[in-house]
C-alpha positions as CSV (number, residue, x, y, z in Angstrom):
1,X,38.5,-5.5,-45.9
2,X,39.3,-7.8,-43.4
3,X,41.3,-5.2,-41.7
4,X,38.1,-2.9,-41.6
5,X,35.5,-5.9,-40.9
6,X,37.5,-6.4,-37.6
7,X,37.8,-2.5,-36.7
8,X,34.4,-2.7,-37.5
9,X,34.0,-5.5,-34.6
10,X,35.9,-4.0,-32.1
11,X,34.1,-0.9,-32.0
12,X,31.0,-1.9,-31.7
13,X,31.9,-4.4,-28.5
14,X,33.8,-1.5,-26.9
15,X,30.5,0.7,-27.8
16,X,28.4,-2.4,-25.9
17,X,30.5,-3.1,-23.4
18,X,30.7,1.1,-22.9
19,X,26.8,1.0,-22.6
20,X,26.4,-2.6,-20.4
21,X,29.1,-0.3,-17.7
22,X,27.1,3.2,-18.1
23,X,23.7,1.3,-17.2
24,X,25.0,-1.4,-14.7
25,X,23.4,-2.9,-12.6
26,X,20.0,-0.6,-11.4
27,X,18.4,-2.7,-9.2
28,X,21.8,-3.8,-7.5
29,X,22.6,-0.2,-7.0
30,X,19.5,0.8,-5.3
31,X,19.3,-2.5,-3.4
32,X,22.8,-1.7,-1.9
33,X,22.1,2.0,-0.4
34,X,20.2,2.6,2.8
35,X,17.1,3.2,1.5
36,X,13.6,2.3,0.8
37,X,12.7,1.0,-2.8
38,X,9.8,2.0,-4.5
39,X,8.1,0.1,-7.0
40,X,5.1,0.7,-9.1
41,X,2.2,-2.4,-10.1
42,X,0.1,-1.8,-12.2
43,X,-2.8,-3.8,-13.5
44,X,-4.2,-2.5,-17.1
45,X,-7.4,-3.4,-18.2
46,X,-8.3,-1.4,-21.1
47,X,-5.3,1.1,-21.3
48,X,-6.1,2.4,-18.0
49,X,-5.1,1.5,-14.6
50,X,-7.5,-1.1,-12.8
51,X,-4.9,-0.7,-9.8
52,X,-1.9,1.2,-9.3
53,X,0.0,-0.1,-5.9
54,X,3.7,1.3,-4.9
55,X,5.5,-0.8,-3.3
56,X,7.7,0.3,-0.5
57,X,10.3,-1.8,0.7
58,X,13.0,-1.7,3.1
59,X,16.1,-4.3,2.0
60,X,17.7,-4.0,5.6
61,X,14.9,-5.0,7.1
62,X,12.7,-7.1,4.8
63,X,9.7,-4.8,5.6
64,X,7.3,-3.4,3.2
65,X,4.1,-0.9,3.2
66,X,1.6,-0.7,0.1
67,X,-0.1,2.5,-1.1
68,X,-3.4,2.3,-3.2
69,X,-3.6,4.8,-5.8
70,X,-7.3,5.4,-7.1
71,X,-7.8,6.2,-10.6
72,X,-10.4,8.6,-9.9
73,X,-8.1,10.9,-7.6
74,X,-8.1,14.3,-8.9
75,X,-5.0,16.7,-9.1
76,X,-4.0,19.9,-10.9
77,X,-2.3,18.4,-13.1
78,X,-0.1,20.7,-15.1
79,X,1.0,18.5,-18.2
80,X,-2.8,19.2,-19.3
81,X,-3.5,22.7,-17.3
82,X,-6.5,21.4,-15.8
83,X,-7.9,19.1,-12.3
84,X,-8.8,15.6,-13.5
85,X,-8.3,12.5,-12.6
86,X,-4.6,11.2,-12.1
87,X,-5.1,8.2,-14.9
88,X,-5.7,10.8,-17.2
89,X,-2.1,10.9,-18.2
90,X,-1.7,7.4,-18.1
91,X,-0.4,5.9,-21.5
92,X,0.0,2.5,-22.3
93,X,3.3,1.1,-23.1
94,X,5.0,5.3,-21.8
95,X,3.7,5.5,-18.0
96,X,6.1,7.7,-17.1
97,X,3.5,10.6,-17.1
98,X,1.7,8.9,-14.6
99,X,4.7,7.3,-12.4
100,X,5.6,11.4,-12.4
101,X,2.4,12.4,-11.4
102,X,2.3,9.5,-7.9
103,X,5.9,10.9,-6.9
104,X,4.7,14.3,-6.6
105,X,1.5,13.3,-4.9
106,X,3.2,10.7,-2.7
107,X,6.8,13.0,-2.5
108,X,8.8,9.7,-2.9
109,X,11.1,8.8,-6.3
110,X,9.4,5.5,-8.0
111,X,12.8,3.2,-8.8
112,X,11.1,0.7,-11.2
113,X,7.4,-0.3,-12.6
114,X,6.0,-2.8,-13.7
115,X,2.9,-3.3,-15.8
116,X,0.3,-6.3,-15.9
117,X,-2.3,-6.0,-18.6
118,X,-5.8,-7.8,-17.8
119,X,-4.8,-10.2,-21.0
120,X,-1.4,-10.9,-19.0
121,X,-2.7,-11.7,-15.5
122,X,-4.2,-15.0,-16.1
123,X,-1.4,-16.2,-18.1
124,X,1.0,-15.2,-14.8
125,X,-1.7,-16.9,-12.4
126,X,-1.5,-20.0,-14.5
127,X,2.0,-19.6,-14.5
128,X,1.9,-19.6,-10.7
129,X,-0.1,-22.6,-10.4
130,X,-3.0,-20.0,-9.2
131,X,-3.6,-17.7,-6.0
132,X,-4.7,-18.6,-3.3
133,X,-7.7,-16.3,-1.5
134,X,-10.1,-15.7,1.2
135,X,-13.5,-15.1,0.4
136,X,-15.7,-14.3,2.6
137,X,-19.0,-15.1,1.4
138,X,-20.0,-16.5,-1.7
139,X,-20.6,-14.6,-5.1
140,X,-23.1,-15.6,-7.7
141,X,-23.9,-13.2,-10.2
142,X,-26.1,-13.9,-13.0
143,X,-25.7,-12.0,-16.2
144,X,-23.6,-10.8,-19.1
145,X,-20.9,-12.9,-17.5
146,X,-21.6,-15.5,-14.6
147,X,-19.6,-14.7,-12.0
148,X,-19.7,-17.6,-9.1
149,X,-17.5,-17.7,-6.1
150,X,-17.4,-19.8,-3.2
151,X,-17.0,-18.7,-0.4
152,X,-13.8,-20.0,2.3
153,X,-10.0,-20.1,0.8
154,X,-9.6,-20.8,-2.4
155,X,-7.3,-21.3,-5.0
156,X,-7.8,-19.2,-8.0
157,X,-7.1,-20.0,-11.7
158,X,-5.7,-17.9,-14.2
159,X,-9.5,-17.5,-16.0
160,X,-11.0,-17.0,-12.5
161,X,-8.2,-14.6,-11.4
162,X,-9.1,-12.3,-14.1
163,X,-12.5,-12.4,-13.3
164,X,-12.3,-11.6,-9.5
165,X,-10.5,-8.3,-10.2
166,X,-12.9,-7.6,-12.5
167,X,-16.1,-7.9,-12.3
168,X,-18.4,-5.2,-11.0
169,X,-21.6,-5.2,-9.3
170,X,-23.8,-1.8,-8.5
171,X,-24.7,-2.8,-4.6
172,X,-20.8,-4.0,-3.8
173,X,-20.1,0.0,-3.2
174,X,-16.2,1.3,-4.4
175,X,-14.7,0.3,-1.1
176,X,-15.6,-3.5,-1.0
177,X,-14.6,-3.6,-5.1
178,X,-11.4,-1.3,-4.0
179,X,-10.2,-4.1,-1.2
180,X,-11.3,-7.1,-3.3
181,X,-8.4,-5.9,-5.1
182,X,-5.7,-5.3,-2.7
183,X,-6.6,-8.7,-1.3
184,X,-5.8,-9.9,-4.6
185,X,-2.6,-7.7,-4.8
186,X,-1.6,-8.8,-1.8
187,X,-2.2,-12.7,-2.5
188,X,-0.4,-12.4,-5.8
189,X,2.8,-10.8,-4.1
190,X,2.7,-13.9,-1.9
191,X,2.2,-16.4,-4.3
192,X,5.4,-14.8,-6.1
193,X,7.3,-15.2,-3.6
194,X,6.3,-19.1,-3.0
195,X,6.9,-19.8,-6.5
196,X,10.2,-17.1,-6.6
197,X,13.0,-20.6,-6.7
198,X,10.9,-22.1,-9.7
199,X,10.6,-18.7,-11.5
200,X,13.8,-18.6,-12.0
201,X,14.2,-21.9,-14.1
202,X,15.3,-20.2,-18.0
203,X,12.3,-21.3,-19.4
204,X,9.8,-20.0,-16.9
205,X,12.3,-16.8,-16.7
206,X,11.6,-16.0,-20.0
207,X,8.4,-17.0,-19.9
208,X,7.1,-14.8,-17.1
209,X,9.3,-11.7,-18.5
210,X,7.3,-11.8,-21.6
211,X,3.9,-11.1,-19.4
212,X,5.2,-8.0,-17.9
213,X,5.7,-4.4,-19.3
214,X,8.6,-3.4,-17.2
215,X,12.0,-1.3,-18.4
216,X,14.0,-4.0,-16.4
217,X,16.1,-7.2,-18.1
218,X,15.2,-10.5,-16.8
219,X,18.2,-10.3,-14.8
220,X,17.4,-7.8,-12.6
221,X,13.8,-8.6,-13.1
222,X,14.6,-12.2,-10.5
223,X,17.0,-10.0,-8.7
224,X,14.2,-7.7,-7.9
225,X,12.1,-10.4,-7.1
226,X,14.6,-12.4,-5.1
227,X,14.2,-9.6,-2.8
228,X,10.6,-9.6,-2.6
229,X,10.5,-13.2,-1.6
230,X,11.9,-12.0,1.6
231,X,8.2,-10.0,2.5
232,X,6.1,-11.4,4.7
233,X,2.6,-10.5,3.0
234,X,0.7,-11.7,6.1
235,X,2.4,-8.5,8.0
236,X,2.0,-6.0,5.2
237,X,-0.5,-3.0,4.9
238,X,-2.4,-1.5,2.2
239,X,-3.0,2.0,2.3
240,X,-5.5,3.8,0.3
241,X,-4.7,7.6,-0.6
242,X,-8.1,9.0,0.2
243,X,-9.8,12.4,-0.2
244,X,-13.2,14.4,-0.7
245,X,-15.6,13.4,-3.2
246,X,-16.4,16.3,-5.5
247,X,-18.1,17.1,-8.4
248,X,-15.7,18.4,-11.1
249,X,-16.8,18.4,-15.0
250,X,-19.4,16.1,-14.7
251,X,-17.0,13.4,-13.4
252,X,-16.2,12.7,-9.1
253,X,-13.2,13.1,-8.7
254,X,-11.3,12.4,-4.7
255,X,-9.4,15.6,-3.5
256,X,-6.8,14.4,-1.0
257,X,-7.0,16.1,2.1
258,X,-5.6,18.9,3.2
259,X,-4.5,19.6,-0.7
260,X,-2.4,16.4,-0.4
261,X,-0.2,17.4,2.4
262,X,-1.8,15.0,4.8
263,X,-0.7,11.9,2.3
264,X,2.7,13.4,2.0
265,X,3.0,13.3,6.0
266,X,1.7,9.7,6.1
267,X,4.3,8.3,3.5
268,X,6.9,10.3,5.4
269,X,5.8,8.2,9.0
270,X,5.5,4.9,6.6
271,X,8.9,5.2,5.5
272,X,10.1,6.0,9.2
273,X,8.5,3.0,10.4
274,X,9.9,0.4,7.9
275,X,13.6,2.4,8.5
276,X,13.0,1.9,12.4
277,X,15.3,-0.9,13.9
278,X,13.0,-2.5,16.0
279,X,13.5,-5.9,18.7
280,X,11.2,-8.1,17.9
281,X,8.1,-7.8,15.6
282,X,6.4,-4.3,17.2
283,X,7.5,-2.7,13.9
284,X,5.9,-5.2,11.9
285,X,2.2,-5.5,13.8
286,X,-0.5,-3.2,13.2
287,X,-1.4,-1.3,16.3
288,X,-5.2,-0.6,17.7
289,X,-6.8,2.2,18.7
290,X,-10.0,3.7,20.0
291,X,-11.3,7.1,19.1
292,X,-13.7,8.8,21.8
293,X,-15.6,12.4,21.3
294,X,-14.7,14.5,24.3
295,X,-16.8,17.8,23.0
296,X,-19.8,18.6,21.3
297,X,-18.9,18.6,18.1
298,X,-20.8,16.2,15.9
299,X,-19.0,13.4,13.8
300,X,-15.7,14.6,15.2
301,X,-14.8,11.0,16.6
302,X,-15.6,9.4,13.1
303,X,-13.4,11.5,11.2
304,X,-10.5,11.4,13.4
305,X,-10.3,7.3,12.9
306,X,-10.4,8.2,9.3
307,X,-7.4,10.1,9.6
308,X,-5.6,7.3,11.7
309,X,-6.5,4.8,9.6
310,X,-4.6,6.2,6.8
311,X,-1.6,6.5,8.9
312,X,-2.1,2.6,8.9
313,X,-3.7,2.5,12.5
314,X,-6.2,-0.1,13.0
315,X,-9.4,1.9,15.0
316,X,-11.7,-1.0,16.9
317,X,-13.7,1.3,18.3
318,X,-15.5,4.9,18.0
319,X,-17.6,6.6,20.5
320,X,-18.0,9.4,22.9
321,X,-15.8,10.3,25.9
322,X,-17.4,10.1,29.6
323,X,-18.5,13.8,29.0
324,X,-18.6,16.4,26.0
325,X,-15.9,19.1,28.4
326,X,-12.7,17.5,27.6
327,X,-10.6,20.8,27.0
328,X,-7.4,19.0,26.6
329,X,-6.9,16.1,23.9
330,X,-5.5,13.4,25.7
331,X,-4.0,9.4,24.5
332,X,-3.7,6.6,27.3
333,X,-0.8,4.7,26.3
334,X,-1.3,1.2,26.7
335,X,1.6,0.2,24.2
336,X,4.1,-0.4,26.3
337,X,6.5,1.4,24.1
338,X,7.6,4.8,24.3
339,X,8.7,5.8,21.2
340,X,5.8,3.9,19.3
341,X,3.6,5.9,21.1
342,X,5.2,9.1,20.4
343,X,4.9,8.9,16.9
344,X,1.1,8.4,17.2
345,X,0.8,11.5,19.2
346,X,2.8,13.5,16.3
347,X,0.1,12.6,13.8
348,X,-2.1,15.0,15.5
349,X,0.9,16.9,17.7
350,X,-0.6,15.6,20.6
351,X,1.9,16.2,24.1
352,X,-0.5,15.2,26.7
353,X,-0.2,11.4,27.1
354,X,-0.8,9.3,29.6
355,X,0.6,5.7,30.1
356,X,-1.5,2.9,31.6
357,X,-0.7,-0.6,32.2
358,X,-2.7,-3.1,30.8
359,X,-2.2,-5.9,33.6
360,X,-4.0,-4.8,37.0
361,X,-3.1,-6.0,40.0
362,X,-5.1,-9.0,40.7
363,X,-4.6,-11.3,44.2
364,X,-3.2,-14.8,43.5
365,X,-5.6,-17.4,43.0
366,X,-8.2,-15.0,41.7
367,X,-7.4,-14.7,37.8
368,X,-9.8,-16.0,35.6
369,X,-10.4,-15.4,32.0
370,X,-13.0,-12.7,32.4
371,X,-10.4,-10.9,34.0
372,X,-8.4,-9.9,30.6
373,X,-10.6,-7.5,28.5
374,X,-8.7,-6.9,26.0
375,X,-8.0,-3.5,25.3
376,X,-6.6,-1.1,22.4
377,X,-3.4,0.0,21.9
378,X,-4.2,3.7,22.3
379,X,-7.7,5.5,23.1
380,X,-7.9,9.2,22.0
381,X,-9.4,11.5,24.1
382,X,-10.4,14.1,21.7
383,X,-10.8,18.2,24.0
384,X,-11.9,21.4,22.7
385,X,-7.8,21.6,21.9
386,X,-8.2,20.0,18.6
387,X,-9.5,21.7,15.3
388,X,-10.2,18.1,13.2
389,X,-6.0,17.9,12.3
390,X,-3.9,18.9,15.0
391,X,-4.2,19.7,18.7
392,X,-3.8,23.7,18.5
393,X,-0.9,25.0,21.6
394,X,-1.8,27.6,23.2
């Protein structure tokens, strides 16, 4: 019996130790290849996504990009043979549904997730000593629930944490409620990575572990993390995947444009630009445009910056061209950087650029401060050329 008890023993270390080698170490591995590591947040509040970010990041480089995924976006979604909205496959505690359904819409592979439940998130804010926040002017809601804010930067509680993400109002509109959140998003990622050294203590290891839904061990878990520390949140951009309001079974659902292609093409020039080897911090910054209407058609100008800005491009400025003729669409390159400006012109497969210097010659003796206007990175010409996507060649 003793015999057996100890055959016993040592097969089922060799089956562990077979299992510990098969999975090794995941986040290792995918940390050691050339390539950008996606991650999926989400916060739950009632078995359904509040928020749903993935998170890109770039180990060689430190660099990471966001994307916002609405709940309400629709999709053909073939699991349940109808279009609905993309949370309607999401399932508490077995997201994989839904992780399957952002990978085919974003055309990326999602390496982990992790999972916040609105119960959870106050327990990790108090965990993090709170996050800190800008508010821009102050919120006092009286009701159900009395929601007060002050306005300024302020360090938010676990209780008041929850609350912020929460809490909706009729007049706020979607997009003010949408970027509260990503403000938040954003401020928790930071505070994680102030607080990553004292994380890692056992106790508050286990401790935070227990808050999140995630298929990784604590181990890789602060390895994961470790990594995160490294991104600077001040330099990272949010990116919501936007479409076309339509009314589908008595519900609005957002088609993506272009039947999703046009997010597809704006992940692909994300994940070139956190790849890019870059001197100095051009492939960090956010770069500025102006959008002006060369023709006659109505609008054109407004959506065109909608279009930049979800390639991530900061527009400061819409309005119409010097005259409604332009036949050819035209940028003015004000960069100073050749190759950054030749991937804004591929967005809309524009050849015709022009580069201008944004110092003028000015005598010595004559500067004075009125004599640097600032101006954007890039003004768009839009000409006949264009059809609202690309500029068509002749």
């Amino acid at each position: 019996m003793f015999l057996l008890a100890a055959i016993v023993l040592l097969l089922a270390a060799g089956i562990f130790a077979a299992v510990y080698t098969l999975r090794g170490d995941p986040v290792g591995e995918a940390l050691s290849g050339d390539r950008v590591l996606n991650v999926l947040f989400v916060i739950e509040q009632n078995q359904k996504p509040l928020g749903a970010y993935v998170l890109m990041y770039y180990p060689a480089t430190g660099r990471a990009a966001i994307f916002d995924i609405p709940g309400e976006l629709g999709l053909l979604i073939t699991r349940i043979n109808r279009v609905d909205r993309i949370d309607a496959v999401y399932s508490p505690g077995r997201i994989s549904g839904f992780e399957s359904e952002i990978e085919g819409l974003l055309g990326i592979d999602i390496s982990f997730s992790i999972v916040l439940t609105m119960e959870n998130l106050g327990k990790v804010v108090d965990l993090l000593e709170g996050v800190e926040l800008f508010i821009p002017s102050p919120v006092d809601i009286r009701g159900d629930e009395t929601v007060l804010f002050p306005s300024g930067v302020t360090r938010l509680d676990g209780d008041k944490a929850a609350m912020y993400v929460r809490y909706e109002v009729p007049e706020e509109g979607r997009d003010s409620a949408v970027f509260r959140r990503q403000r938040f998003f954003l401020g928790l990622l930071k505070r994680q990575g102030e607080m990553n050294e004292v994380l890692k203590n056992p106790a508050a290891a286990k401790l935070y572990q227990s808050f999140l839904n995630t298929g990784m061990s604590r181990r890789e878990r602060i390895r994961l993390f470790d990594e995160f520390a490294r991104i600077d949140t001040d330099r990272t951009n949010i990116q919501s995947v936007g479409g076309n309001p339509r009314e589908l079974s008595g519900q609005t659902l957002l088609i993506p444009f272009y039947d999703g292609s046009l997010v597809k093409e704006i992940v692909r020039q994300t994940l070139g630009a956190l790849t890019r080897q870059t001197s100095g911090s051009s492939g960090e910054r956010v770069f500025t445009v102006e959008v002006l209407n060369g023709t006659a058609v109505n609008g054109l100008a407004g959506r065109t910056a909608e279009l930049l800005r979800g390639f991530g491009y900061d527009v400061i400025s819409i309005g119409n061209a010097d005259h409604a003729d332009y036949e050819k669409t035209e940028i003015i390159d004000r960069s100073g950087q050749e190759d950054i400006a030749e991937t804004f012109a591929e967005i809309i497969r524009c050849e015709n650029i022009h580069v201008e210097s944004i110092v003028e010659e000015i005598p010595q003796g004559d500067i004075t401060i009125q004599d640097f206007e600032y101006r954007s990175d890039f003004t768009l010409i839009i000409g006949r050329d264009f059809d609202g996507r690309y500029v068509r060649r002749n």
